[in-house]
C-alpha positions as CSV (number, residue, x, y, z in Angstrom):
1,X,56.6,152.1,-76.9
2,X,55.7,152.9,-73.2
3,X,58.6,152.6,-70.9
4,X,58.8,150.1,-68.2
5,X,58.9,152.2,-64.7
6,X,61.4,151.7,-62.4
7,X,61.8,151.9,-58.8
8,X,64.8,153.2,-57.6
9,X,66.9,151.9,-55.3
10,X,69.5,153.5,-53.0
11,X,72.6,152.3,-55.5
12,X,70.9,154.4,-57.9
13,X,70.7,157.2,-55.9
14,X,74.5,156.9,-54.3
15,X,75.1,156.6,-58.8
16,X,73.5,159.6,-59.6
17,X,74.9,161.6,-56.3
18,X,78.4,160.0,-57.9
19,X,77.4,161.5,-61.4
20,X,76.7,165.0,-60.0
21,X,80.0,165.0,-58.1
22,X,82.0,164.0,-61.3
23,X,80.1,164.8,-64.2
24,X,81.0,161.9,-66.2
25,X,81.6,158.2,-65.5
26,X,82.4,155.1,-67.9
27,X,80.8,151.5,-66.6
28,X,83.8,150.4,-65.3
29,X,84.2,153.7,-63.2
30,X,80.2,152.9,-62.0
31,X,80.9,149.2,-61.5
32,X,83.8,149.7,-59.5
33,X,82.3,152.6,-56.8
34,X,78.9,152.8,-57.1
35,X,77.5,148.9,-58.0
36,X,80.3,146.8,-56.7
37,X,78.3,143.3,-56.0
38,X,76.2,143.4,-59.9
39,X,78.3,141.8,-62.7
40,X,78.4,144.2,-65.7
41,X,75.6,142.5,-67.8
42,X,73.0,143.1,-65.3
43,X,74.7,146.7,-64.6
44,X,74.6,147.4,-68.0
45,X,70.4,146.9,-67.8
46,X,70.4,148.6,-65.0
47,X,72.1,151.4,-66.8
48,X,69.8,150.9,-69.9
49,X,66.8,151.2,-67.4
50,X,67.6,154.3,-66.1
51,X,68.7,155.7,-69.0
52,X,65.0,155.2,-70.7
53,X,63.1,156.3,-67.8
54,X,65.6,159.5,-68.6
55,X,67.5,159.8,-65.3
56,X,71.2,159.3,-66.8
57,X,71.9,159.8,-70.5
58,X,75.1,159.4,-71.9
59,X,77.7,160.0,-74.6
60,X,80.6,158.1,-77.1
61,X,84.2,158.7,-75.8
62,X,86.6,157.1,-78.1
63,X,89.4,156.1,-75.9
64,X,92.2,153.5,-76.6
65,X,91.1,152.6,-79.2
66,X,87.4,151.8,-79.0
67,X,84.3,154.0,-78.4
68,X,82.8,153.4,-74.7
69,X,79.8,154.6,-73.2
70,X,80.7,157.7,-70.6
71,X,76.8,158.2,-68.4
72,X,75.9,162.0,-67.1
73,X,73.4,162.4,-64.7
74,X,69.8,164.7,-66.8
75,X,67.9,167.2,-65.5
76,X,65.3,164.4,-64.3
77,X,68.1,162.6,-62.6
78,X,69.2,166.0,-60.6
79,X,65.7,166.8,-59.8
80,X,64.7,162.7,-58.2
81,X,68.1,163.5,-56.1
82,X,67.3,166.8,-54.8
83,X,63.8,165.1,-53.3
84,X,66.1,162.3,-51.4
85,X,69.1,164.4,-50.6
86,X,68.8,168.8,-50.0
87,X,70.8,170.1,-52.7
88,X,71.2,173.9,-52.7
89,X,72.7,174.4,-56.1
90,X,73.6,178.4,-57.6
91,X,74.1,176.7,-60.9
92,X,73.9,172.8,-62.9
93,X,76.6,171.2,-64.5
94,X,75.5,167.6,-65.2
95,X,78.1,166.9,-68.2
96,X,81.2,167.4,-68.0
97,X,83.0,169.4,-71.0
98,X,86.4,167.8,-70.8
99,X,86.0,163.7,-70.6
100,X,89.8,163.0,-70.9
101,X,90.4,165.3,-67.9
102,X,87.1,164.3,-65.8
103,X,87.3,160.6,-65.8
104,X,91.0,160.5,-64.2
105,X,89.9,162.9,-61.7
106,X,87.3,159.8,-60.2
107,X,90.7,158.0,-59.5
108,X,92.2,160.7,-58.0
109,X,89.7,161.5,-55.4
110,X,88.5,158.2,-54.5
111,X,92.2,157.1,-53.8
112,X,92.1,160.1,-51.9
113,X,89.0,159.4,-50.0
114,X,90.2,155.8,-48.6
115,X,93.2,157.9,-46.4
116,X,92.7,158.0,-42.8
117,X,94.5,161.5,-43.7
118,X,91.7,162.8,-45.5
119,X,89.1,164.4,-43.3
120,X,86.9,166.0,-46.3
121,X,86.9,165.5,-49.6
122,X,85.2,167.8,-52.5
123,X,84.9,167.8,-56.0
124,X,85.2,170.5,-58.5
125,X,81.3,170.4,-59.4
126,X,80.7,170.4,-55.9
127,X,82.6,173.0,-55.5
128,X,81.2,175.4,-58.5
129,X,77.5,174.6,-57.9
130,X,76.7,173.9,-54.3
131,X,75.5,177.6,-52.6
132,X,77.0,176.0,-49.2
133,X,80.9,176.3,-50.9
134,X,80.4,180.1,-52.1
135,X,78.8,181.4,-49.3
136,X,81.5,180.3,-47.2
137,X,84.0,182.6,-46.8
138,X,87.0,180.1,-46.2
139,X,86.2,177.4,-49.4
140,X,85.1,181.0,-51.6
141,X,88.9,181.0,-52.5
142,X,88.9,177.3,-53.7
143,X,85.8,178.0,-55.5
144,X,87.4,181.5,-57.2
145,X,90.8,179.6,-58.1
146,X,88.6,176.9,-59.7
147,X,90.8,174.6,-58.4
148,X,89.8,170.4,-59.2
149,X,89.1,169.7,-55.8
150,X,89.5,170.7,-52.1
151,X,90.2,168.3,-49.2
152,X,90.3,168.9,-45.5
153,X,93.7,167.1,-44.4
154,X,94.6,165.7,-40.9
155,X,98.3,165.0,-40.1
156,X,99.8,165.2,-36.4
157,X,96.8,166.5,-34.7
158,X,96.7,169.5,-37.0
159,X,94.4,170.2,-40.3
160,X,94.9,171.6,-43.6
161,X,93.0,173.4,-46.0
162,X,94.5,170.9,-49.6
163,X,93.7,172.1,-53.0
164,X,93.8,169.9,-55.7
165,X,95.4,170.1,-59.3
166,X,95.6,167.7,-61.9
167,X,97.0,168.4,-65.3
168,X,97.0,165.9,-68.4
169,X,98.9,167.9,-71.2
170,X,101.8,171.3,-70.9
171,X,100.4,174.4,-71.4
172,X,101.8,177.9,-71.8
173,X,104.6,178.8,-69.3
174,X,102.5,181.9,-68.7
175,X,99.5,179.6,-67.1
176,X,101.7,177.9,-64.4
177,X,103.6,181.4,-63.3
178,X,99.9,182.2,-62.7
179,X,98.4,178.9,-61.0
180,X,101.5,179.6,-58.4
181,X,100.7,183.0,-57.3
182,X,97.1,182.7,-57.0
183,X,97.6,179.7,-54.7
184,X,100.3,181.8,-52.8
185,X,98.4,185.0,-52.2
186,X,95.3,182.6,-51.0
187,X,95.3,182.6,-47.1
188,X,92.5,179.6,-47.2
189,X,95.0,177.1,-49.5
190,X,97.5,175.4,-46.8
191,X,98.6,172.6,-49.5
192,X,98.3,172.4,-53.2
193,X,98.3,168.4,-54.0
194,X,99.4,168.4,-57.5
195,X,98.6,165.2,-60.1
196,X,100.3,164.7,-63.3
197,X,101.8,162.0,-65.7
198,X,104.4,164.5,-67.0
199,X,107.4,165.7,-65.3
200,X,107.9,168.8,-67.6
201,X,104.5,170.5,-66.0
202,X,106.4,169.6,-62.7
203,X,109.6,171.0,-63.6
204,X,107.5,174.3,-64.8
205,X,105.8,174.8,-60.9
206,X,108.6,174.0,-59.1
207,X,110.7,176.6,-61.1
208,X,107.9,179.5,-60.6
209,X,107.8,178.2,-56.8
210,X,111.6,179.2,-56.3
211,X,111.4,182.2,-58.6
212,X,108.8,184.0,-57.0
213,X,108.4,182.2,-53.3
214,X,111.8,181.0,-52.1
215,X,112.5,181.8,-49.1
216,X,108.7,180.0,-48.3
217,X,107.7,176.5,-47.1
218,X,106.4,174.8,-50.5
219,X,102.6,174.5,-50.8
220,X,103.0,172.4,-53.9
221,X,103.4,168.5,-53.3
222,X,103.5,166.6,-56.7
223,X,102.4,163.1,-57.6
224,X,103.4,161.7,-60.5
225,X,100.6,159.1,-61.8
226,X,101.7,156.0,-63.2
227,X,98.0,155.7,-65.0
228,X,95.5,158.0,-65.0
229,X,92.7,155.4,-64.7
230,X,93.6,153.3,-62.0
231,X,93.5,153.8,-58.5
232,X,96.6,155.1,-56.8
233,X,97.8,152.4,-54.1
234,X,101.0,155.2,-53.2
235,X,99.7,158.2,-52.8
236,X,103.4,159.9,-51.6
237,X,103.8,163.7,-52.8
238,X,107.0,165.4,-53.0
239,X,107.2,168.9,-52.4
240,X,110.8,170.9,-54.8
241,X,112.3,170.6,-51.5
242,X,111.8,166.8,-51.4
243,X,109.6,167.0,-48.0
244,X,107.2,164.1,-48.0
245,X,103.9,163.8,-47.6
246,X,102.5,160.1,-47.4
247,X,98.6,159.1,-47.4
């Protein structure tokens, strides 16, 4: 069966630039941020289109429940983007290896990207594959701690360097001791913005913090999420100190 061409339009391209940045996204995720106006019938075609002319493919997630589509942008995709938009890449991750950690990460940076606060915000695939982040010498470090995320922050005049950390399930003890003494030996990270549904993982960083960096200002600021796949409409971290920082 030959497959109906397409024509691409510049929704598509801001989808498949939203695919490279997260490496997975369910329909609901690419309804909500990348084809706001198109009801989800005619986004799902769209979808279908693009997935035969082999520009997104996509995998089964079961999740509450029910399996749902979760789209990745294809080597096809990555290629039609680099003609529209220079892309200097050192390596290609197009699917992501950890859905249940990916997808929340969407909510977390696009909540984060709609603060005034928020000069800059970059993903971790941008981060791990663009040449521009590596040969930097400043985001190098955020690239080496492999942190989720960096963000350029303004508050009072002044900007911060913001790492950022999101963590679904408790790990070894061992792990967070570690994640707090990279991040303070790092001169570029100003502010690690922490995200997690479970306060034990908080406890844990707070308790390293003091142990090792006590007489220090904080650079964690946690956020507890309510949801994991929702927007956050507070974004209000609070640092072991109880210091406040609102977005």
């Amino acid at each position: 069966m030959a497959i109906t061409k397409i024509v691409l339009t510049n929704r598509d391209l801001s989808l498949f630039s939203f695919l490279f940045k997260y490496k997975a996204a369910s329909v609901t995720q690419i309804k909500q941020f990348c084809y706001p106006s198109s009801d989800k019938c005619n986004l799902r075609k769209r979808l279908k289109k693009l997935e035969k002319n082999h520009f997104i493919d996509f995998t089964s997630h079961y999740n509450r429940n029910r399996f749902q589509k979760i789209f990745h942008l294809t080597d096809k995709g990555i290629e039609k983007l680099k003609t529209y938009r220079p892309l200097s890449l050192i390596r290609k991750q197009l699917k992501s290896n950890s859905i249940e950690h990916d997808l929340p990460l969407i909510y977390i940076g696009e909540s984060l990207r709609r603060s005034k606060n928020i000069l800059q915000y970059h993903s971790e695939n941008q981060l791990q594959c663009l040449e521009d982040f590596t040969e930097d010498d400043l985001t190098r470090q955020f690239v080496e701690l492999h942190c989720d995320g960096h963000t350029l922050i303004s508050f009072d005049n002044e900007r911060y360097q913001g790492a950022i950390e999101f963590e679904r399930s408790e790990k070894k003890a061992t792990r967070y001791e570690q994640l707090v003494i990279d991040y303070y030996i790092s001169s570029a990270v100003d502010v690690v913005l922490y995200f997690s549904e479970t306060d034990s993982i908080i406890k844990q960083i707070k308790h390293f913090e003091e142990l090792h960096y006590h007489n220090l200002e904080p650079k964690f600021y946690f956020l507890k999420l309510e949801s994991e796949l929702e927007m956050i409409e507070k974004i209000i971290f609070k640092n072991r100190k109880g210091q406040k920082l609102e977005f």
